[in-house]
C-alpha positions as CSV (number, residue, x, y, z in Angstrom):
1,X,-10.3,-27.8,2.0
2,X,-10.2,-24.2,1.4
3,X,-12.3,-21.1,2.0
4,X,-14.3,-19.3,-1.1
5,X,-15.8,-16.1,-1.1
6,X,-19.4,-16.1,-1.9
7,X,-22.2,-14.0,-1.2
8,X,-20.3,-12.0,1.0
9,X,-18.9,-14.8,3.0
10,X,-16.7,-17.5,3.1
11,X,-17.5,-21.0,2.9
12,X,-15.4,-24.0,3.2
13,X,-15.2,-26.8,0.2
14,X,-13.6,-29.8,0.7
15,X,-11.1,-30.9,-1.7
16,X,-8.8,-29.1,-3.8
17,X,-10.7,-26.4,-5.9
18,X,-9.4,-24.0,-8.8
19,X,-9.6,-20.2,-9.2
20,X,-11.6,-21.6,-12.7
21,X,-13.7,-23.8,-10.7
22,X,-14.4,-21.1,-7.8
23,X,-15.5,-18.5,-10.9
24,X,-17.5,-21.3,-12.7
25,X,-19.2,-22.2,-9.0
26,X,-20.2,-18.5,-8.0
27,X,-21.5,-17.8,-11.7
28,X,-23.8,-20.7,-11.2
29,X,-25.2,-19.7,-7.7
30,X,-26.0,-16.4,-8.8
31,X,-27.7,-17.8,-11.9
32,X,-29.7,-19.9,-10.1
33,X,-30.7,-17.2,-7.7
34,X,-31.9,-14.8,-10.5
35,X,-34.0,-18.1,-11.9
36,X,-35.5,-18.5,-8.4
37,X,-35.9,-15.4,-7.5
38,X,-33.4,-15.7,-4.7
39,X,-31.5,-12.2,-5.2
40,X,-34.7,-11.0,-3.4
41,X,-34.3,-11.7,0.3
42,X,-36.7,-11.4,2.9
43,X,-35.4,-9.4,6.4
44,X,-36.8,-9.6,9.5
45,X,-38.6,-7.5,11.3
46,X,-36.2,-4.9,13.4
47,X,-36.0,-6.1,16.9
48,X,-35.6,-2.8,18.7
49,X,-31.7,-1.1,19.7
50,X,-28.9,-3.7,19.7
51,X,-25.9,-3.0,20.9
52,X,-22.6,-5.1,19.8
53,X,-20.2,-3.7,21.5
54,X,-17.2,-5.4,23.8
55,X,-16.7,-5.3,27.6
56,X,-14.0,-3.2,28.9
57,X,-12.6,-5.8,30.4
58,X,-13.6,-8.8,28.6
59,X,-11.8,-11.0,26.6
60,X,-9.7,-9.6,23.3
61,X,-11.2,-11.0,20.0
62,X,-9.2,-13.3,18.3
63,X,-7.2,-11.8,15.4
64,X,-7.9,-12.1,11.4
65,X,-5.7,-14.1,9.5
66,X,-2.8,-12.7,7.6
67,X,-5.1,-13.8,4.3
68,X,-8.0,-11.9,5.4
69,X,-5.9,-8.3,4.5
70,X,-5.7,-6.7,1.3
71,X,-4.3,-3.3,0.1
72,X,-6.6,-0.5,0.1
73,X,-8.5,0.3,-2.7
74,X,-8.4,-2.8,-4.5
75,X,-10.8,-5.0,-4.7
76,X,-9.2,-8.6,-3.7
77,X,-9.1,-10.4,-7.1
């Protein structure tokens, strides 16, 4: 398995996939989006003030992993 960015996320593919293969995968998502008109997406409605923020004393998040990290001001490629 591993994780690929796309679409601003990560998703996990089974099997063992190449940098090529990745590259090939995302140019044909975003193709298809264009042909379907899926780079448009719809957003909800705005449900009023939210707020996401953590308890004093509530639980610590769990940290990022050590692959999440990259220098600033590059891009991660």
């Amino acid at each position: 398995m591993v994780f690929v960015g796309l679409l601003g996320g990560f998703v996990l593919i089974p099997g063992d996939v190449t940098a090529v293969e990745v590259e090939e995968m995302n140019k044909r998502l975003f193709a298809q989006l264009a042909a379907t008109a899926g780079m448009s997406i719809p957003l909800l409605e705005d449900r009023g003030r939210q707020f996401h923020h953590r308890r004093i004393d509530g639980r610590k998040g769990a940290p990022f992993p050590s692959w999440f990290y990259r220098p600033a001001g590059t891009d991660g490629k």
